[in-house]
Phi, psi and omega in degrees: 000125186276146189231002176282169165288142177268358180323312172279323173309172193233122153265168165250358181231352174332290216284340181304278191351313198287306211292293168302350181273342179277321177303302166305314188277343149289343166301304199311311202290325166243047169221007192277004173264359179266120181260133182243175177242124189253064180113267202224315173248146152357060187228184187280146135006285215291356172316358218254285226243319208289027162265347165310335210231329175259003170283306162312338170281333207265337180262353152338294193276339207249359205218318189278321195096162197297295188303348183253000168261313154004277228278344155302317183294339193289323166327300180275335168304319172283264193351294173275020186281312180316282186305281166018298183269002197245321182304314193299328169288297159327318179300300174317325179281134173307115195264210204260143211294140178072055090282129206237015204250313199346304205309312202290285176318318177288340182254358169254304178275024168261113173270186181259174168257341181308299181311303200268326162322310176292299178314309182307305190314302169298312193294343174281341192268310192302334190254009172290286167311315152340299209293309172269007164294294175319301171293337164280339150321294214287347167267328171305300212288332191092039177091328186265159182079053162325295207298014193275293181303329175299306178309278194316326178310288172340302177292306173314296189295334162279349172291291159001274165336295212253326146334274216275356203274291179330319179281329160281314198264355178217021176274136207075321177307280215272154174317172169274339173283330188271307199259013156273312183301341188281317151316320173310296199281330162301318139333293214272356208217297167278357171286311180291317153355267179308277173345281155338258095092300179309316166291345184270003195270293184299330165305284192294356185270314195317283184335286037130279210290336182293319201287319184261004161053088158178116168233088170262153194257101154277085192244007165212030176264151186292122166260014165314094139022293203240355163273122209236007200223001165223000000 
């Protein structure tokens, strides 16, 4: 079980790992304005797939360790800061005489900046917390009782999540009762989501520490947030 920096080692599934997760989270940034109806409420599409992103932070964390999981989330986070400013350029350009498709680009890609603000803001605090719930389980506990930590992250890190992005990006928009019931029940959707999940988590955490030799322990790792390069 390792307890060094993974800085130097060589995985063979990291960078998969790094790809689907920036990939998921960019579909999440455009589509996330489609409100579907889930039972009696309102919540967005990625409630579907975006819980999806916390079986990679969790197995990040739980097989790579906190800084290599950090330092991925700082990843996906540029990546959609990037994309973002390139939907913004696609809205701004005027398009070419005889193209009638635009209005359908300016209303999928004109994000609010309030939306995509909220959004970053949630996915970094929210999978921040995932990340140290999960390493700090994982040294109380010795390695053991995975599904506790799978659970608990999960119940923190998606409350986290889904508060704030609804509190930033639909507060005044939406009623205060509508928008607490919308905040319950996406949180409540996606903890079962993830929670379902779970024998496939263990596959993949198993599968994971045999092929890449790495069980790591964060027991002298920085957990500061905002340290991006370890």
């Amino acid at each position: 079980m390792s307890e060094e920096s993974t800085e130097q080692k060589q995985f063979r599934y990291l960078g998969i790992i790094t790809v689907l997760y920036v990939t998921l989270q960019l579909v999440s940034d455009v589509t996330a304005g489609k409100i579907i109806q889930v039972i009696w409420f309102p919540v967005s599409i990625t409630v579907i797939y975006f819980p999806l992103t916390y079986i990679f932070a969790d197995v990040l964390t739980e097989v790579y360790g906190y800084a290599t999981g950090r330092r991925v989330l700082w990843t996906v986070l540029l990546c959609s800061v990037l994309a973002a400013a390139l939907y913004q350029f696609v809205v701004y350009l005027p398009p070419a005489p005889g193209f009638e498709k635009n209005a359908g680009y300016v209303q999928v890609f004109g994000q609010v900046p309030r939306v995509v603000i909220g959004s970053w803001v949630a996915i970094f605090f929210g999978e921040i917390f995932n990340n140290y719930v999960m390493a700090k389980m994982k040294v109380w506990t010795e390695g053991k009782h995975l599904w506790s930590r799978l659970v608990a992250s999960t119940v923190f890190g998606q409350f986290v999540n889904t508060a704030l992005f609804y509190s930033i990006a639909l507060f005044g928009v939406l009623p205060t009762n509508l928008l607490i019931d919308s905040i319950l029940s996406g949180w409540l959707i996606k903890v079962v989501v993830e929670v379902a999940l779970i024998p496939v988590t263990y596959w993949i955490v198993a599968r994971l520490k045999k092929i890449e030799h790495e069980d790591f322990f964060d027991r002298k790792t920085d957990f500061n947030p905002f340290v991006i390069g370890h």
